[in-house]
N, CA, C and O of each residue as an XYZ file, in Angstrom:
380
protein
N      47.026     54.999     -2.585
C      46.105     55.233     -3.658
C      45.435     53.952     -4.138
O      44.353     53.759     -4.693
N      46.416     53.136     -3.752
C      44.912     51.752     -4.309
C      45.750     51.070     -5.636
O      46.785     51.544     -6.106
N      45.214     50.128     -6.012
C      45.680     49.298     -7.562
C      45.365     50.429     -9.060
O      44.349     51.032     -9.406
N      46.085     50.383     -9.376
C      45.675     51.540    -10.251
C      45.822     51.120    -11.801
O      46.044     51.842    -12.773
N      45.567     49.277    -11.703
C      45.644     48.433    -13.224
C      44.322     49.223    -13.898
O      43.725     50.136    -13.328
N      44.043     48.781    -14.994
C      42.778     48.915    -15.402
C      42.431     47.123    -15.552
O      42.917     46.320    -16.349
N      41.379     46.896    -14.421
C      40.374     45.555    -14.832
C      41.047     44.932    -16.385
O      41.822     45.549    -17.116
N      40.497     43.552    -16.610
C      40.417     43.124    -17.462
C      39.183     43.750    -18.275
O      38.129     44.265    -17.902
N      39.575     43.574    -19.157
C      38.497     44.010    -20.501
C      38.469     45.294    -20.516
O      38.368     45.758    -21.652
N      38.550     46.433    -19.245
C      38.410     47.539    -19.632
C      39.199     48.695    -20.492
O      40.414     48.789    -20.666
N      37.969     49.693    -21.062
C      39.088     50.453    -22.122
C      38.630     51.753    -21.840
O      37.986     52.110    -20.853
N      39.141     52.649    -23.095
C      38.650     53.833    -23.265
C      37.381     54.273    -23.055
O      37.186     55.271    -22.362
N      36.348     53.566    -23.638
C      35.021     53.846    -23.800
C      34.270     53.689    -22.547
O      33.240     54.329    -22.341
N      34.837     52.723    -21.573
C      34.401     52.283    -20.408
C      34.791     53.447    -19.198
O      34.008     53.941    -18.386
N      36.039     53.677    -19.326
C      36.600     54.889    -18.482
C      36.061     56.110    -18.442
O      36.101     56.845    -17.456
N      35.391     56.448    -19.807
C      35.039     57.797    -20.363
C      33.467     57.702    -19.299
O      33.184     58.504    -18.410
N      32.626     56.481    -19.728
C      31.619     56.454    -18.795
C      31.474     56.333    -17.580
O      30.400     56.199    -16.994
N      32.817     56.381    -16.992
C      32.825     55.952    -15.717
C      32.700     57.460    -15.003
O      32.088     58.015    -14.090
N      33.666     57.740    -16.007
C      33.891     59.364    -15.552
C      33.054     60.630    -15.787
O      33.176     61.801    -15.427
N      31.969     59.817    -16.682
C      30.449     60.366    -16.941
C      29.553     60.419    -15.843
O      28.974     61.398    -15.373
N      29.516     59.131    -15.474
C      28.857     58.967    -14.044
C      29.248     59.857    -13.000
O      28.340     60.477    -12.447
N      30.533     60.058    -12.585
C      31.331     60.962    -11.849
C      32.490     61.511    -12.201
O      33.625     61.040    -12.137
N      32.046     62.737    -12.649
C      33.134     63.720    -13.269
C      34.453     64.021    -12.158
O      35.598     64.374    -12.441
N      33.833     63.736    -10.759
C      35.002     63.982     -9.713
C      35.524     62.864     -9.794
O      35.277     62.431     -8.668
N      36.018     62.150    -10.260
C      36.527     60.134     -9.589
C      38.125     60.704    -10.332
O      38.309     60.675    -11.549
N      38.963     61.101     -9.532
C      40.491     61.375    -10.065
C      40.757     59.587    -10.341
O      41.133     59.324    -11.484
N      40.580     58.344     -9.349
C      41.178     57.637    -10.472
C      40.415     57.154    -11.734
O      41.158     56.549    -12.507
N      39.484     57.231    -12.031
C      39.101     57.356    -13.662
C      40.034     58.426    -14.604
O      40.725     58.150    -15.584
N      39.855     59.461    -14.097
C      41.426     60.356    -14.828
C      42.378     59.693    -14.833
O      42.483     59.043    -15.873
N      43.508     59.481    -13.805
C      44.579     58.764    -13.925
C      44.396     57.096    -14.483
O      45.523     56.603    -14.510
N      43.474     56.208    -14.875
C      42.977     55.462    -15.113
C      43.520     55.520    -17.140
O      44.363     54.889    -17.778
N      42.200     56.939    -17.645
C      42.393     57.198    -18.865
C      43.535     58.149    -19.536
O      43.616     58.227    -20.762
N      44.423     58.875    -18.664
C      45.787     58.939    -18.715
C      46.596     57.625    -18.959
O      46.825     57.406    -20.149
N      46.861     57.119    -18.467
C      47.572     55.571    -18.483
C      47.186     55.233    -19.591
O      48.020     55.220    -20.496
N      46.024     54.912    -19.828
C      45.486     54.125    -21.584
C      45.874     55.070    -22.572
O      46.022     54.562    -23.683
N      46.079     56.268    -22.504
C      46.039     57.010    -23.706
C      47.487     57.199    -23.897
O      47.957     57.695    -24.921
N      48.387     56.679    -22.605
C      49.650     56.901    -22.305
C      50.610     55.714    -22.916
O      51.793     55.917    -23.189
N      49.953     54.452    -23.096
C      50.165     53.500    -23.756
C      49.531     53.605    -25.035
O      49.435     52.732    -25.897
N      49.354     54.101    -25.041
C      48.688     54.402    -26.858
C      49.938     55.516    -27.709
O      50.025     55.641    -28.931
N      50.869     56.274    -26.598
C      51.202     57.255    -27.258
C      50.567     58.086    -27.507
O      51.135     58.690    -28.417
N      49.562     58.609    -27.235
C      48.372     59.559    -26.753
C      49.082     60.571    -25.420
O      48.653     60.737    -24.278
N      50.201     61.085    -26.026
C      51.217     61.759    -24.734
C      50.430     63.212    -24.263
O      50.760     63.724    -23.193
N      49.620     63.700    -24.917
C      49.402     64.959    -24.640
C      47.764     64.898    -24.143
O      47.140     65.768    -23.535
N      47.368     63.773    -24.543
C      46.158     63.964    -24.119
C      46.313     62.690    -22.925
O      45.271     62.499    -22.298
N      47.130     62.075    -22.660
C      47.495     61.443    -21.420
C      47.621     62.622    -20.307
O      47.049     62.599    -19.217
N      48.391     63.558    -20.735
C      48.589     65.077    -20.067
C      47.481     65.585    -19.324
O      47.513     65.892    -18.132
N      46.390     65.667    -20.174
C      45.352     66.586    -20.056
C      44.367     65.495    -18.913
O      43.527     65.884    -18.101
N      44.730     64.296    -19.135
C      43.829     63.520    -18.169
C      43.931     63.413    -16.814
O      43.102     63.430    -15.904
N      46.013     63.215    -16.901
C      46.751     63.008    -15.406
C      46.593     64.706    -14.558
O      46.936     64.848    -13.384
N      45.978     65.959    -15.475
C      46.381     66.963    -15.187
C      44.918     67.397    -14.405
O      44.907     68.098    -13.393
N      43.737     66.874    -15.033
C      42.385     66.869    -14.247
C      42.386     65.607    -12.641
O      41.930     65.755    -11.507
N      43.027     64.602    -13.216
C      43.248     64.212    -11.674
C      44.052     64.634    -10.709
O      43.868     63.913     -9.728
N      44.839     65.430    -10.505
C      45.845     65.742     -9.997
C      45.084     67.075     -9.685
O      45.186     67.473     -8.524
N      44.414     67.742    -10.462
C      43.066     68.982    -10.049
C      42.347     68.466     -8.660
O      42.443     68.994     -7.552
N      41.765     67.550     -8.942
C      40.473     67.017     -8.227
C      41.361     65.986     -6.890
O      40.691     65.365     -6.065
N      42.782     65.955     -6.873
C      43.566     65.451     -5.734
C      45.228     66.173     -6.137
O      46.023     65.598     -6.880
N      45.442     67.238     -5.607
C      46.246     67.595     -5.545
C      47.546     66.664     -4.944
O      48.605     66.773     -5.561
N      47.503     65.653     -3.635
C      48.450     65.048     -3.690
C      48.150     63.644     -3.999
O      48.614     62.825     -3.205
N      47.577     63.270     -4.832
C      47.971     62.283     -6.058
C      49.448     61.919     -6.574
O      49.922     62.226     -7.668
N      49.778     61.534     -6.026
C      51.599     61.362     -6.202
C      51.295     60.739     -7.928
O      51.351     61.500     -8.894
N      50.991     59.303     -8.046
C      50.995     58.740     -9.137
C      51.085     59.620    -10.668
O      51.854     59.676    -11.628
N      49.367     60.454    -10.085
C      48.992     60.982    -10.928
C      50.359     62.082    -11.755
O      50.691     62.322    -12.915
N      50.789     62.470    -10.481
C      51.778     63.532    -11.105
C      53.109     62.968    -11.987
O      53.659     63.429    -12.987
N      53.306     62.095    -11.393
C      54.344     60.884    -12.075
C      54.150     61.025    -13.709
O      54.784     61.520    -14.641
N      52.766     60.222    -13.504
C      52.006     60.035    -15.206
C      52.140     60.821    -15.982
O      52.458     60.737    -17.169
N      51.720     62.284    -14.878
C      51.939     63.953    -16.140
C      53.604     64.006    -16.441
O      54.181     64.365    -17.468
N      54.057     63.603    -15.397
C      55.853     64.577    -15.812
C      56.443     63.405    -16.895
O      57.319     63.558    -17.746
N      55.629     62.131    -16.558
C      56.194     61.106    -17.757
C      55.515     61.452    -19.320
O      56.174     61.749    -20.317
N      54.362     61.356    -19.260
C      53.364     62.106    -20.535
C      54.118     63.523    -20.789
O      53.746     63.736    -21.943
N      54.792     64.427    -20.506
C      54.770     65.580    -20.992
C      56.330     65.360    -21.281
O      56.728     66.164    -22.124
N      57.568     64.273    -20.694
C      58.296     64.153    -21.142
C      58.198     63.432    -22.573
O      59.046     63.883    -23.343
N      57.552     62.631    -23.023
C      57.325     61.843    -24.365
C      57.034     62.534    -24.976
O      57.382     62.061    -26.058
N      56.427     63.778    -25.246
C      55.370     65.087    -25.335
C      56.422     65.952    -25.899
O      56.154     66.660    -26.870
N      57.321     65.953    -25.495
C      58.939     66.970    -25.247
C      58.382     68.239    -24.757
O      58.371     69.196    -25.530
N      57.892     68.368    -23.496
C      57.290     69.145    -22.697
C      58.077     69.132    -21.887
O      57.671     68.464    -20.936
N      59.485     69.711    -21.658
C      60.781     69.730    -20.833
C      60.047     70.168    -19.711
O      59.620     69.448    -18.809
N      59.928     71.362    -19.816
C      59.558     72.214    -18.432
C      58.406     71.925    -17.860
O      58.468     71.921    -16.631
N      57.070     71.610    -18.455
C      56.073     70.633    -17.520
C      56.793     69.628    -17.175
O      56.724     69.451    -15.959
N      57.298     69.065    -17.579
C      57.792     67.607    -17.083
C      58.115     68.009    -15.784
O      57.478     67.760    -14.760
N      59.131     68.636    -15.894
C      60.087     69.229    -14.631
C      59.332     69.927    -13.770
O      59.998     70.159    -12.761
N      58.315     70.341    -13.708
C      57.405     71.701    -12.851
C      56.840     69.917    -12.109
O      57.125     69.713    -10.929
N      56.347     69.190    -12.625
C      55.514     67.920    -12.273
C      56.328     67.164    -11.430
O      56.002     66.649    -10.361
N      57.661     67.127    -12.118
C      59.011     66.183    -11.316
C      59.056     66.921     -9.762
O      59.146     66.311     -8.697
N      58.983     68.133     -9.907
C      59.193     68.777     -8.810
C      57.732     68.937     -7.742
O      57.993     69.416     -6.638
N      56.771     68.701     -7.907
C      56.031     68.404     -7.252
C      55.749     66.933     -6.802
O      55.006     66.630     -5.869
N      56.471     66.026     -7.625
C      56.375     64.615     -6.955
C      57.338     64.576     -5.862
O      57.164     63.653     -5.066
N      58.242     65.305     -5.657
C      59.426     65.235     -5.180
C      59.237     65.995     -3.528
O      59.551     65.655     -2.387
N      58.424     67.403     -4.260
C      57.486     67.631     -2.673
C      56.959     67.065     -2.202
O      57.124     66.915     -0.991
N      55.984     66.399     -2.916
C      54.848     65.422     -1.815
C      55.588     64.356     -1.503
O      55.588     64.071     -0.305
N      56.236     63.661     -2.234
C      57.188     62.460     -1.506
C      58.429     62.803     -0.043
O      58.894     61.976      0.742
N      58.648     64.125     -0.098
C      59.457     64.671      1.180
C      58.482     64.841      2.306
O      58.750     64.752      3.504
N      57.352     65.089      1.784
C      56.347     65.707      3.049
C      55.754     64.276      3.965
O      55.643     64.128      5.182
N      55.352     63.071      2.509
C      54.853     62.464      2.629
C      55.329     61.540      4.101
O      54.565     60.931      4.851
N      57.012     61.686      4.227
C      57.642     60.892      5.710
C      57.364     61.792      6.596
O      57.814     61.507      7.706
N      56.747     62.853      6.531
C      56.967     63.793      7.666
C      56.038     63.544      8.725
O      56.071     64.226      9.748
């Protein structure tokens, strides 16, 4: 998947336009998941890692981000539905 820091200087406002430009770019989602995820922004970290993970189903990271965001969230069972799909694609992924 690539470096998945956010640049220096970049933020919210920058991500949002990025993802203006291209509503498909999953890492701009997983990008503004992460920032909102360090903010404690757990649910709407959710909703970000949950549109990238749309637009790339095996997005490993991405799913990571959701089952971590929805655990902070106390979103037991997303967490776990998410845990369990990282866990598929990481078995498939040696195959």
């Amino acid at each position: 998947m690539g470096n998945h820091q956010l640049p220096q200087g970049q933020n919210v406002a920058e991500i949002i336009e990025r993802i203006r430009k291209n509503p498909f770019d999953e890492q701009a989602y997983y990008l503004l998941g992460r920032e909102y995820l360090a903010q404690g922004a757990n649910l709407s970290a959710a909703a970000e890692f949950r549109r990238a993970v749309e637009l790339n189903p095996e997005f490993i990271e991405a799913w990571q981000g959701l089952a971590q965001a929805y655990r902070q969230a106390g979103v037991e069972k997303e967490a776990r539905l998410a845990e369990q799909q990282v866990l598929q694609l990481s078995s498939t992924k040696w195959l």
